[in-house]
C-alpha positions as CSV (number, residue, x, y, z in Angstrom):
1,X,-27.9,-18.3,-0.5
2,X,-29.7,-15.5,-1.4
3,X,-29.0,-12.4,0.5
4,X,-31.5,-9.3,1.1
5,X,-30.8,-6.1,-0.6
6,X,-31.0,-3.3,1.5
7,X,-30.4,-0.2,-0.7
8,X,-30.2,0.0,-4.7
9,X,-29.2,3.0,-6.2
10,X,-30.2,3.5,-9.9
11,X,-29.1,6.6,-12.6
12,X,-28.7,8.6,-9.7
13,X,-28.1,12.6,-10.8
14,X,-27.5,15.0,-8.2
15,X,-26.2,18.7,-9.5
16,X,-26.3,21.7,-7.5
17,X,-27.2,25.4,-8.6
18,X,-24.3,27.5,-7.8
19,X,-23.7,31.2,-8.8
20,X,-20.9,29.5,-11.7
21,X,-24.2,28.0,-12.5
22,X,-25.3,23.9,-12.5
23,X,-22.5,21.8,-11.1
24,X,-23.1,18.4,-11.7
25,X,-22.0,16.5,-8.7
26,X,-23.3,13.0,-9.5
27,X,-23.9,11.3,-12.6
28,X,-26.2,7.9,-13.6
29,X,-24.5,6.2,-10.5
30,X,-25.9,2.8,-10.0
31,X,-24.6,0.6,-7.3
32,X,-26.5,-1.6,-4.5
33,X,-25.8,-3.3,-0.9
34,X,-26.7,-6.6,0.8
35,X,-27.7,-7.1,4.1
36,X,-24.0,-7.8,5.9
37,X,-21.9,-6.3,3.3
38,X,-19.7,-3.9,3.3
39,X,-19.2,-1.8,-0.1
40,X,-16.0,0.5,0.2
41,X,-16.4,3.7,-2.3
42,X,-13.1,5.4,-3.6
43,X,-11.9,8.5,-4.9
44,X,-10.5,12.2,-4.9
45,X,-12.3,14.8,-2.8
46,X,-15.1,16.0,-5.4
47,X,-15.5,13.0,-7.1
48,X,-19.2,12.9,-5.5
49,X,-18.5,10.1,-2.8
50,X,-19.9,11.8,-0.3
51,X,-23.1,13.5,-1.9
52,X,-24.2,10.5,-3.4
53,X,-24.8,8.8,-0.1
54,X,-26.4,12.3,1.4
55,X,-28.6,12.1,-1.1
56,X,-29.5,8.6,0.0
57,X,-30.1,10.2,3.2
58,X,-32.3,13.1,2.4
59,X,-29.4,15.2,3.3
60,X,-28.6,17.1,0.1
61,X,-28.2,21.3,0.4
62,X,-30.8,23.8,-0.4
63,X,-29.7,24.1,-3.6
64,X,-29.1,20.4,-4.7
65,X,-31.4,18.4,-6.6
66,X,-31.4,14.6,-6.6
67,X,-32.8,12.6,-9.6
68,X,-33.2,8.5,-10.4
69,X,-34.0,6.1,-7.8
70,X,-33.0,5.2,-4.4
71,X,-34.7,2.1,-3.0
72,X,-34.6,0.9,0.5
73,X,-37.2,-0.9,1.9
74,X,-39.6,-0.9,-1.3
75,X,-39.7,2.8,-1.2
76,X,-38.0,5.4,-3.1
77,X,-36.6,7.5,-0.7
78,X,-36.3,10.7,-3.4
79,X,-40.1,10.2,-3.3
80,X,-40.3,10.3,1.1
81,X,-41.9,13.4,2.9
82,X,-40.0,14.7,5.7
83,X,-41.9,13.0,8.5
84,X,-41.2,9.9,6.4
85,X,-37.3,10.3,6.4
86,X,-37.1,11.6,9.9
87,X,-38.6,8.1,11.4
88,X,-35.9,6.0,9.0
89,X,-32.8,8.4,9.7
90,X,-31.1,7.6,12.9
91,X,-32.8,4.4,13.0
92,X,-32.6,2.0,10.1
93,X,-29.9,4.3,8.5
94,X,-27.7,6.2,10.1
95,X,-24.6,8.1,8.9
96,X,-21.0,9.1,10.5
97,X,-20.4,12.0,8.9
98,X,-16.5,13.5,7.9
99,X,-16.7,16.5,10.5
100,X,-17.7,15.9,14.0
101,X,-17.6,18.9,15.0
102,X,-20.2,20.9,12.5
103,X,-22.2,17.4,13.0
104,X,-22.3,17.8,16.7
105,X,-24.6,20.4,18.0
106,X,-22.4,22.8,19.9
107,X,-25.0,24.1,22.9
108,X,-25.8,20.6,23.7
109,X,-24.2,17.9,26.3
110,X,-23.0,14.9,24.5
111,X,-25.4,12.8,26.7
112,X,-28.3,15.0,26.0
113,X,-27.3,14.8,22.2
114,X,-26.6,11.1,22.4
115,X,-30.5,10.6,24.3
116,X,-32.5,12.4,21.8
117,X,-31.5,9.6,19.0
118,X,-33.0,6.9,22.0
119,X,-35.6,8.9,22.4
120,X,-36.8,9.4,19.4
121,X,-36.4,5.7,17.6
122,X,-36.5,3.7,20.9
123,X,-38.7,5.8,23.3
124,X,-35.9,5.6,26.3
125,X,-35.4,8.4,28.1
126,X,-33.7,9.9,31.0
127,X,-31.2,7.6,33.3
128,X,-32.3,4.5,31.1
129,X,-31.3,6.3,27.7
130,X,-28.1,7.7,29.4
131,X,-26.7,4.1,30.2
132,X,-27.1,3.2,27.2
133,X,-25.3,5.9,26.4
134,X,-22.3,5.7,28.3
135,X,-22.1,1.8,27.2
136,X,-21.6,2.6,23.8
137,X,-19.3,5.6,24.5
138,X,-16.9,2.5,26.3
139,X,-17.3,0.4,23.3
140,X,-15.5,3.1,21.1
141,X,-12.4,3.5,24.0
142,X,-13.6,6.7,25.5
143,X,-12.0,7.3,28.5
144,X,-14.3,8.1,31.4
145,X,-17.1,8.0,29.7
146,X,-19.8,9.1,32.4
147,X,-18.0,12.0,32.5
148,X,-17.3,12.7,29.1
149,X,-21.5,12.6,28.6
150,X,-21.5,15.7,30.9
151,X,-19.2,17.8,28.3
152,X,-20.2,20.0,25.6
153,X,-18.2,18.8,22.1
154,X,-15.7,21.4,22.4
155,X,-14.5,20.2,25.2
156,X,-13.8,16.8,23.7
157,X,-10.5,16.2,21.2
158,X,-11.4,15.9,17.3
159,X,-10.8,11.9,17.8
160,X,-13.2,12.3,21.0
161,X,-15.4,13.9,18.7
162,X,-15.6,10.9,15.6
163,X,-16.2,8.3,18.3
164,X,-19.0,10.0,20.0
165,X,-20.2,10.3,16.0
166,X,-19.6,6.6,15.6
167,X,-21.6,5.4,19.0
168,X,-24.6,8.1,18.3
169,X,-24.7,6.4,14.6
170,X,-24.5,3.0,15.8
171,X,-27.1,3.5,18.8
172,X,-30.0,2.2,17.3
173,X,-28.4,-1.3,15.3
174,X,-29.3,0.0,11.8
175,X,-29.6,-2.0,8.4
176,X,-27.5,0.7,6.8
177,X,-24.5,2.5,8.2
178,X,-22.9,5.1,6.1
179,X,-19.5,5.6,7.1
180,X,-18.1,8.9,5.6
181,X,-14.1,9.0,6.5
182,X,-15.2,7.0,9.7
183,X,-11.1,6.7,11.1
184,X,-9.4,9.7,9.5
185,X,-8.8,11.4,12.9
186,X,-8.7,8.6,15.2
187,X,-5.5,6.7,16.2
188,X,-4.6,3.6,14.8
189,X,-5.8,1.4,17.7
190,X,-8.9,3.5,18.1
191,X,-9.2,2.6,14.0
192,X,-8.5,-1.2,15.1
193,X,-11.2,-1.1,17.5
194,X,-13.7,1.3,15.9
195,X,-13.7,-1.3,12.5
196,X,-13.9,-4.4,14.8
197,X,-17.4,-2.9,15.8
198,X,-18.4,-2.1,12.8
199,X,-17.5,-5.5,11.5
200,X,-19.4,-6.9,14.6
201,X,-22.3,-4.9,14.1
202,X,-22.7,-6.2,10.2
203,X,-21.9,-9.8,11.0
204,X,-24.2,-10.2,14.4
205,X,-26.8,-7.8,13.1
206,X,-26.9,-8.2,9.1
207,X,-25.9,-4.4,8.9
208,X,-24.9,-3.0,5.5
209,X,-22.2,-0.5,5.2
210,X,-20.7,1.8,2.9
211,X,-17.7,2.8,3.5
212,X,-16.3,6.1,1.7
213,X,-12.4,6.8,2.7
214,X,-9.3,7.2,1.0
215,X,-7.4,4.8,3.3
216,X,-6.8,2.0,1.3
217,X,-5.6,-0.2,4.3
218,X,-8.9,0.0,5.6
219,X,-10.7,-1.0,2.8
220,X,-8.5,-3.6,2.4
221,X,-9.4,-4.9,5.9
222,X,-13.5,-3.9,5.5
223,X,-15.1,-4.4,2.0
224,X,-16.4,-6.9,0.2
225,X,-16.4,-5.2,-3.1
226,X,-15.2,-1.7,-4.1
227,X,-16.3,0.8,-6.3
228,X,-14.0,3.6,-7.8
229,X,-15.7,7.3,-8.3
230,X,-14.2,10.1,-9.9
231,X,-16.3,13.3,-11.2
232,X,-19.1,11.9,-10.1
233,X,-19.1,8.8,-11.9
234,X,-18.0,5.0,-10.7
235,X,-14.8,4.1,-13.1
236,X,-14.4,1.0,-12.0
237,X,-16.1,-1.4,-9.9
238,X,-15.2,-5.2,-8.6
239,X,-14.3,-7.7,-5.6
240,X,-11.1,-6.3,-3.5
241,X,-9.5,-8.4,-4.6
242,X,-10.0,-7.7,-8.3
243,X,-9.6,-4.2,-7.2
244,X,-5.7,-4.7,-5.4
245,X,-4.7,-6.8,-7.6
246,X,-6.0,-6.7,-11.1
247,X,-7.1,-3.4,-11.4
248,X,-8.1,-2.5,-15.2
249,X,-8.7,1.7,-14.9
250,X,-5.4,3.8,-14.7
251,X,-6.8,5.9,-12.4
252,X,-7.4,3.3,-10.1
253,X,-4.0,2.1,-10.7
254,X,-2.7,5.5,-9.5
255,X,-4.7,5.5,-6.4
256,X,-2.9,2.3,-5.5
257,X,0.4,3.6,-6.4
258,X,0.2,6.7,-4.3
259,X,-0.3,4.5,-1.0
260,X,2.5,3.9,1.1
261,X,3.6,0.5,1.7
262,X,5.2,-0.3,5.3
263,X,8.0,-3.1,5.4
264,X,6.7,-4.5,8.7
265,X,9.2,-6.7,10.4
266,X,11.9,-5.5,7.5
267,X,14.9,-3.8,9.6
268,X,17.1,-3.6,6.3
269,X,14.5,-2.3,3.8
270,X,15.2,0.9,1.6
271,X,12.1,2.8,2.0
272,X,13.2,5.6,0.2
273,X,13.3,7.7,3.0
274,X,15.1,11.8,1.9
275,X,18.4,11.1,0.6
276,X,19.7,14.2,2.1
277,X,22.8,13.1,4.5
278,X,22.0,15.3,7.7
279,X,24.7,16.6,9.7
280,X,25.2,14.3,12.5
281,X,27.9,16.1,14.6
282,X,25.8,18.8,15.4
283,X,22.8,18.7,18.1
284,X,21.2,22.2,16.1
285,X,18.1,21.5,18.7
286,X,18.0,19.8,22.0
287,X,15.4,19.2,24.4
288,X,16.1,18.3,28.0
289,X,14.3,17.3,30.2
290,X,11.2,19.2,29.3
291,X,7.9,19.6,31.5
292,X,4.5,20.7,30.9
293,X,1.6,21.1,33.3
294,X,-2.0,22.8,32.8
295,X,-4.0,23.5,35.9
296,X,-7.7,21.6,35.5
297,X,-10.6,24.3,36.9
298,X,-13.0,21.8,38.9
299,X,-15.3,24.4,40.1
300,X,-15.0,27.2,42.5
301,X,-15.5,25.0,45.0
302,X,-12.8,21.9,44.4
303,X,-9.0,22.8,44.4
304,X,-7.8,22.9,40.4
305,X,-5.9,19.6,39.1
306,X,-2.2,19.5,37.8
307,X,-2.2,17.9,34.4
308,X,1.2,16.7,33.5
309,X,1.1,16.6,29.6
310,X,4.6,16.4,29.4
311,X,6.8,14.8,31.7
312,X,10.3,14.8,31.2
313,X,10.8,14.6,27.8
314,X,14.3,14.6,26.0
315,X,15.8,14.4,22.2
316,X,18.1,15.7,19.8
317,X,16.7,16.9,16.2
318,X,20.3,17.3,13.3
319,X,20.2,19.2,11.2
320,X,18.7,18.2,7.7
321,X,17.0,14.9,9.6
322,X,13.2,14.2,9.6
323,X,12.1,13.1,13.7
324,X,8.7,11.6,13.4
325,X,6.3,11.7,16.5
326,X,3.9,9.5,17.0
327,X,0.8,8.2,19.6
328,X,-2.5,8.1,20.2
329,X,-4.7,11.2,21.3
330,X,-3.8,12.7,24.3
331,X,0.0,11.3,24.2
332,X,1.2,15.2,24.5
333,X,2.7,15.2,20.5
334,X,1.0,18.6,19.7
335,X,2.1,20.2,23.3
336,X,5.5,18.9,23.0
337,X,5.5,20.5,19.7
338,X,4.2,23.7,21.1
339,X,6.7,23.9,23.7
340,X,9.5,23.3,21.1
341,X,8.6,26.2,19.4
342,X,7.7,28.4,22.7
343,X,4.2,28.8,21.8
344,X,3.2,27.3,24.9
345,X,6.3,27.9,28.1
346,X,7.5,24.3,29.0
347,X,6.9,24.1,33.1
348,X,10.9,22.9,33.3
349,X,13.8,22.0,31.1
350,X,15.3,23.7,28.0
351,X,15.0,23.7,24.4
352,X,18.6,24.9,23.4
353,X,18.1,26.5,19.7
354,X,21.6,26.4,17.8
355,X,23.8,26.6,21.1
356,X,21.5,28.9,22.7
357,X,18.4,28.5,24.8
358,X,14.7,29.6,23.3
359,X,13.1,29.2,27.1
360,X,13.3,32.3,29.7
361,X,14.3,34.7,26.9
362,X,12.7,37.8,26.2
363,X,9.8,38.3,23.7
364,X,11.6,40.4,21.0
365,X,14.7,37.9,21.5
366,X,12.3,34.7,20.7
367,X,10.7,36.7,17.8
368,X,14.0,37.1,16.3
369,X,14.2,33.1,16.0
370,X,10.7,32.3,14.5
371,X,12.1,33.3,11.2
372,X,14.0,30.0,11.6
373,X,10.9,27.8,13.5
374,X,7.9,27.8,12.0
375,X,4.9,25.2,11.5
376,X,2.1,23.4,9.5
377,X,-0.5,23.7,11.2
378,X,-3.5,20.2,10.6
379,X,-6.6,22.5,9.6
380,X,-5.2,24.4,6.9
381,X,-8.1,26.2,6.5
382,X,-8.6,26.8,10.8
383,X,-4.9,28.7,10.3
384,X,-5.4,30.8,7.5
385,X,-7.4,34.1,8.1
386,X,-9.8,33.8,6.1
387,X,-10.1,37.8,5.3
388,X,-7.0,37.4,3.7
389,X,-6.2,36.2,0.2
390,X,-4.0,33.6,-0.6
391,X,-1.3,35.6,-1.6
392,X,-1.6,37.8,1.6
393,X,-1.3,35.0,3.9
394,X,2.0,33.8,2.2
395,X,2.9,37.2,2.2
396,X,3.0,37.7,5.8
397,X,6.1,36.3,6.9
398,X,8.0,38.7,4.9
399,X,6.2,41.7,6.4
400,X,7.4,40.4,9.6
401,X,11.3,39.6,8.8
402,X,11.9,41.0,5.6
403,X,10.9,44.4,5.8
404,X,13.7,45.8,3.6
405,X,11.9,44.1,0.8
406,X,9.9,46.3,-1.7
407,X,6.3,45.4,-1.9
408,X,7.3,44.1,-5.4
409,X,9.8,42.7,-4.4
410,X,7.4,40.4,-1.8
411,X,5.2,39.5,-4.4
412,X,7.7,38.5,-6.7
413,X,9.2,36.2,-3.5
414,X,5.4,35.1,-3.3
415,X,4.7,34.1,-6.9
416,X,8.0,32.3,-6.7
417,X,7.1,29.4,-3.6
418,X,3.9,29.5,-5.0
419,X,5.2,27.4,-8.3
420,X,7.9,25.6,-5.3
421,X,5.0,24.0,-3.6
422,X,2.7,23.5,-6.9
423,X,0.3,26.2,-6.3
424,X,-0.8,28.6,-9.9
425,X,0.6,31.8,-9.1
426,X,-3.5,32.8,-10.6
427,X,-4.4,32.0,-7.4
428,X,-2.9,34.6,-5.8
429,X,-6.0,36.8,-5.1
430,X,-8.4,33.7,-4.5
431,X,-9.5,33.5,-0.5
432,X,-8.9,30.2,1.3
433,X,-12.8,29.3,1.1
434,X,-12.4,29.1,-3.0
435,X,-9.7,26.5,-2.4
436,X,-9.5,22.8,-2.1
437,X,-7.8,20.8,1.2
438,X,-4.7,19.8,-0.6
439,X,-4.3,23.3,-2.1
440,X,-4.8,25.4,1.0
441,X,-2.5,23.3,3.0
442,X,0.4,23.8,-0.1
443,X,-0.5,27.6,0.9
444,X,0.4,26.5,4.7
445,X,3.8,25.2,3.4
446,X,4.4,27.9,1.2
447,X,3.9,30.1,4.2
448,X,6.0,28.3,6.2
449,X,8.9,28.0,4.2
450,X,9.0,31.1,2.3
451,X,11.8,32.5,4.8
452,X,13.6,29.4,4.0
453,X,13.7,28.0,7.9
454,X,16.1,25.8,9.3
455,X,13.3,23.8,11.2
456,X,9.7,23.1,10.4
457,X,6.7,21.3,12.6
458,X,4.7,19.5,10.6
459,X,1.2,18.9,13.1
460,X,-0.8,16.7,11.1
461,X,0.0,18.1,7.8
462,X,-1.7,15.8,5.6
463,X,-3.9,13.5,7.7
464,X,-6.9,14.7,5.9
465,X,-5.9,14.7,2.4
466,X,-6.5,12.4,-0.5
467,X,-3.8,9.4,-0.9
468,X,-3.1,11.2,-4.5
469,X,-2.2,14.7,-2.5
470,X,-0.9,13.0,0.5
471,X,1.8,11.6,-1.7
472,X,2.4,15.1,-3.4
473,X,2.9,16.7,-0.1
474,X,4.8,14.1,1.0
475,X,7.1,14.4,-2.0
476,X,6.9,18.0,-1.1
477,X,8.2,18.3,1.6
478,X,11.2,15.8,0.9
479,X,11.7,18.0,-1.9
480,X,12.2,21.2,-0.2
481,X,14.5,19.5,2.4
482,X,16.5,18.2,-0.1
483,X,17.3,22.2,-1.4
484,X,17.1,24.0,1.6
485,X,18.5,21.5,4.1
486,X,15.4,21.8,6.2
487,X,14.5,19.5,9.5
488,X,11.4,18.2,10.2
489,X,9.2,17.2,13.4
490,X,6.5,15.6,11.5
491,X,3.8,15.1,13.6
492,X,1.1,12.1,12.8
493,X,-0.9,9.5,13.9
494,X,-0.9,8.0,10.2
495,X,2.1,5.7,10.8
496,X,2.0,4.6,7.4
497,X,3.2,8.4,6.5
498,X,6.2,8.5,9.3
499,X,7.1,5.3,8.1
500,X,7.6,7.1,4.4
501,X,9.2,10.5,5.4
502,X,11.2,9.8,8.7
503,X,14.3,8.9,9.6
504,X,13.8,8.5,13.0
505,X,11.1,8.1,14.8
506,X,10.2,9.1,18.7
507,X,7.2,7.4,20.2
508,X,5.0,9.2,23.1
509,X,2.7,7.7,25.7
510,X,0.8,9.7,27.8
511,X,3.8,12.9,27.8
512,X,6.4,9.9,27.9
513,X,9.0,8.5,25.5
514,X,8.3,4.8,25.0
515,X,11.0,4.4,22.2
516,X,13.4,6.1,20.0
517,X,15.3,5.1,17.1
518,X,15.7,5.2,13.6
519,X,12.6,4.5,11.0
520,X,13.7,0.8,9.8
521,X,14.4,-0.6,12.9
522,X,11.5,0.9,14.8
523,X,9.2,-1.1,12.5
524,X,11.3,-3.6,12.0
525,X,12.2,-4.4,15.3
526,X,10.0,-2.7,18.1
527,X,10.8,-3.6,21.4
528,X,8.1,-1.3,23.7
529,X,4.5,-3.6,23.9
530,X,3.2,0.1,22.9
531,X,4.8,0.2,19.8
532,X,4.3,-3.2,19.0
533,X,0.2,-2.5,19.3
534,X,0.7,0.6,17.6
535,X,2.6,-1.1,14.5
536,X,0.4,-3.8,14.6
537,X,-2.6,-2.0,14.2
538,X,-2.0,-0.3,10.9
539,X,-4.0,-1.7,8.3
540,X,-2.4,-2.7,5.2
541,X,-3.3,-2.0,2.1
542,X,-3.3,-5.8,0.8
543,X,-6.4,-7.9,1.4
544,X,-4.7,-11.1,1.9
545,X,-2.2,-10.1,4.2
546,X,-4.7,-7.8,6.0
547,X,-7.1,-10.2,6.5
548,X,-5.2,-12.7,8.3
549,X,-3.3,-10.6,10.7
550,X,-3.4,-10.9,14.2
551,X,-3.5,-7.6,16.3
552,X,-1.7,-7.3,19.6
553,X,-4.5,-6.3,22.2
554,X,-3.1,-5.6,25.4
555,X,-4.8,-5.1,28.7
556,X,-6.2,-1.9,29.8
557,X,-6.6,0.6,27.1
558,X,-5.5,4.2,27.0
559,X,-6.2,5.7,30.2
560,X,-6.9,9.6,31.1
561,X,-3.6,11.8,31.7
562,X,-5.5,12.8,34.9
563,X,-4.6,9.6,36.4
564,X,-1.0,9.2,37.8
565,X,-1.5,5.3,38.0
566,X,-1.8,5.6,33.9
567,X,1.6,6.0,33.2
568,X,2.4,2.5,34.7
569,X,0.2,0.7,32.3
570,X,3.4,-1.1,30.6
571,X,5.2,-1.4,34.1
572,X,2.4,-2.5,36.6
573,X,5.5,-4.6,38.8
574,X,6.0,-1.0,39.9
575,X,2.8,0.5,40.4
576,X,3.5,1.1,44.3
577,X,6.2,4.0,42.6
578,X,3.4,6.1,41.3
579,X,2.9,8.3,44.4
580,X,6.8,9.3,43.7
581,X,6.0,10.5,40.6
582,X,8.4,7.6,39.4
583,X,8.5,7.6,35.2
584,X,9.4,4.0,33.6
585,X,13.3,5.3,32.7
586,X,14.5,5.3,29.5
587,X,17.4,3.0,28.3
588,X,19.4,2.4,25.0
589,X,18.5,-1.4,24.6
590,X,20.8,-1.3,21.4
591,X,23.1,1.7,20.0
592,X,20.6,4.5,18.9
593,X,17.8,2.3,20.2
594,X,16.1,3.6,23.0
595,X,13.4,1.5,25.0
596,X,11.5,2.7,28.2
597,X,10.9,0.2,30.6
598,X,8.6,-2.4,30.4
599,X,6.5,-5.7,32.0
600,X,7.4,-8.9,29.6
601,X,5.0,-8.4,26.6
602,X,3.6,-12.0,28.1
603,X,2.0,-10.5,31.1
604,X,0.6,-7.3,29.3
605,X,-1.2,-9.3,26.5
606,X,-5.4,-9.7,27.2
């Protein structure tokens, strides 16, 4: 059979005139899709991914120019006026773009932003167009959703953020979806759900998609064929399967190598976790029982709301030992992580510090300890000021605790974790703008660690790198805990990442613990119905195996921490409790294995 092409691409050039002078991003790219296919494009950051599907778009920067061919629908769209391209974008192609948040226009409601694409393709308007809407913001797992189209995008979380990109580009059924780093911010049954759509979309509809990521799980799962880009030209092109298992380009081949591979159902694998033996005699942090509310504003006529974001959390972190945290958006990970470090005050409980308690001290007392605490921060570019150079960033920390130091003697100390964490010393001078992703978040680490801590948050280190950096950072960090003894709290919702750096592993629902133990036998054995759709829902990069896996759905989906009954979702037997502010208890179902209480599996399944 015959299928209809929907786009052809042919010795496409795009370059861009830059003050260095012409940067050529693309170079005689040729590639095509089919109507119901789904092509999955490769590669580094810079390797032209991206701008050779905005130039497909019309999208291209003042100063890029676009040469070749680009046919859809018998017309050239290089050779398309403005009016022309505006009546085909949004409409037969639409595009999900990386950043949400610069795609997302910040003065207007989500609703009104969502309306204007209806409006303007499909002439509905008002409480017609809205409906729509809101149907489409439930079919990407947005939680109140007729609420949500009355909030401005800051308001939203960045995985609130991609979804409300995802429905706005699928709003109009198009015959080409660009898909640029669709999942990277979601949660892995957001991912699960978010791909079954698109996959819906292009089977029911005929819909092409390309697919540009560097998860290779998901392309695995996704695409029909693949084609591998790197300085702006394909290296290597095929089937997926030809591309997993027979690839012929060594770069390719490193891609592959640099992706971690889970051990699902494994509890006895060596994953090659830090060989660094931890001290397990001594508790060098402990949380207890730890509490955090924020008060809602409704309006100054409605009383405020108590959001409970954490609700009675406790662990113990040993020295030299990596905890991983994981759950979707909205499961507290980065509050709990603020509340370790103070940044935020915990509403109840203690974090005892090395013996001594961090909450209810005094300022100067808790600035004395952050030369041991610090944090990597997930936009390494949002933390670092971006007045300052490189090496004045790094440099900070010293200024702070280290003020018996020369200035010499500082920059000496700078150049030094520089060359640690794989950074050229040259850049020392260089401002965070004139640096890539992978390297400003090394400058992050450096930063961190140059006062050699004893304990460092990791909040989404490397969620938005390359699988190639990823793994450098990765090996990094295990690195630098190997010679300084360091602990983590690595913070992800990449569980393909935990699985590679932790030991053990805590996982969070909605401000609760759900389960705690150590890496192998979390994965290997999972015992929560949470976990189990959380595991479940990583995609794997192996097309046969992916393929054919069944995902655990369970009933319900993640509900708002705004609503008490929410916490009950695994434990509905008890749902009469909630008004007690009852919290399914935690109990060690096996030695170091720690299960909250649960419903059988049987009666939570859809």
């Amino acid at each position: 059979m015959t299928l209809k092409r929907i786009l052809t691409v042919s010795d496409l050039h795009v370059s861009f005139d830059t003050d260095d002078g012409i940067v050529n991003a693309v170079r005689g790219v040729n590639c095509h899709l089919d109507a119901g296919e789904c092509l999955g494009i490769v590669g580094e950051s810079g390797s032209g991914k991206s701008q050779t599907f905005l130039a497909a778009m019309g999208l291209l920067s003042r100063n890029g120019t676009a040469s070749g061919k680009i046919d859809f629908g018998g017309r050239n769209i290089l050779d398309m006026t403005k009016a022309e391209l505006n009546a085909v974008r949004g409409s037969r192609i639409s595009m999900i773009f990386q950043d949400p948040l610069t795609a997302l226009t910040p003065h207007m409601r989500i609703g009104d932003q969502m309306a204007e694409v209806l409006g303007a393709h499909k002439k509905l308007h008002g409480a017609e167009a809205l409906e729509v809407c809101r149907r489409w913001l439930d079919r990407v797992q947005i939680p109140e959703a007729r609420r949500r189209l009355r909030q401005y995008p800051h308001e939203l979380s960045g995985g609130m953020r991609q979804r409300v990109m995802i429905a706005m580009a699928m709003l109009c059924e198009p015959d080409l979806l660009v898909a640029d780093e669709p999942t990277t911010a979601l949660d892995v049954t957001i991912q699960a759900e978010i791909l079954d759509i698109m996959d819906t979309l292009r089977q029911e509809h005929g819909t092409a998609i390309a697919l540009i990521t560097h998860d290779m799980g998901v392309v695995a799962r996704m695409c029909d064929r693949i084609q591998v880009m790197r300085d702006g030209e394909y290296v290597e092109d095929g089937t997926v399967d030809e591309i997993f298992y027979r690839p012929k380009h060594e770069y390719t081949r490193m891609l592959l190598d640099a992706v971690p591979r889970i051990e699902i159902g494994s509890a006895n694998k060596d994953r090659g976790t830090p060989d660094v033996i931890y001290d397990k005699s001594s508790d060098f942090l402990r949380i207890d029982d730890i509490r955090v509310d924020f008060k809602i504003n409704r309006g100054l006529l409605s009383p405020p709301l108590n959001l409970r974001a954490i609700d009675g959390v406790s662990f113990n972190l040993m020295q030299g030992e990596t905890l991983g945290i994981v759950g979707e958006s909205g499961s507290g990970k980065s509050t709990l992580a603020r509340a370790v470090l103070q940044l935020i005050p915990p509403s109840s409980g203690s974090v005892t510090w090395l013996g001594s308690p961090l909450n209810d001290i005094d300022k100067n007392a808790l600035k004395s300890k952050r030369r041991d605490l610090q944090i990597v921060f997930q936009d390494p570019l949002a933390s670092l000021n971006p007045s300052n150079t490189v090496g004045a960033s790094i440099m900070e920390p010293l200024k702070v605790f280290e003020k018996h130091l020369t200035h010499a003697q500082m920059q000496q100390r700078v150049y030094e974790i520089m060359e640690r964490v794989g950074l050229n010393p040259a850049l020392n001078n260089r401002y965070p703008h004139e640096l890539s992703g992978g390297q400003n978040q090394r400058v992050g680490i450096a930063r961190a660690t140059i006062t050699k801590p004893k304990l460092i948050i990791c909040d989404e280190a490397v969620s938005s790198l390359d699988v190639s950096i990823r793994a450098q950072i990765i090996k990094l960090l295990m690195d630098l805990q190997r010679d300084f003894q360091l602990s983590f709290i690595f913070i992800s919702h990449d569980l393909s990442v935990v699985w590679e750096i932790s030991h053990r592993i805590l996982v969070l629902y909605l401000g609760t613990i759900v389960e705690l133990t150590d890496t192998a036998r979390l994965f290997g054995n999972p015992q929560h119905p949470y976990t189990k759709q959380l595991i479940s829902a990583v995609p794997l990069p192996d097309p046969d195996i992916e393929k054919k896996r069944q995902r655990i759905k369970l009933k319900g989906e993640l509900s708002s921490a705004l609503d008490p009954r929410a916490k009950m979702r695994f434990l509905p037997s008890r749902l009469g409790l909630v008004e007690s502010g009852y919290v399914p208890k935690l109990e060690e179902r096996f030695p170091g294995h720690f299960v909250a209480e649960h419903d059988a599996i049987e009666d939570l399944l859809v």
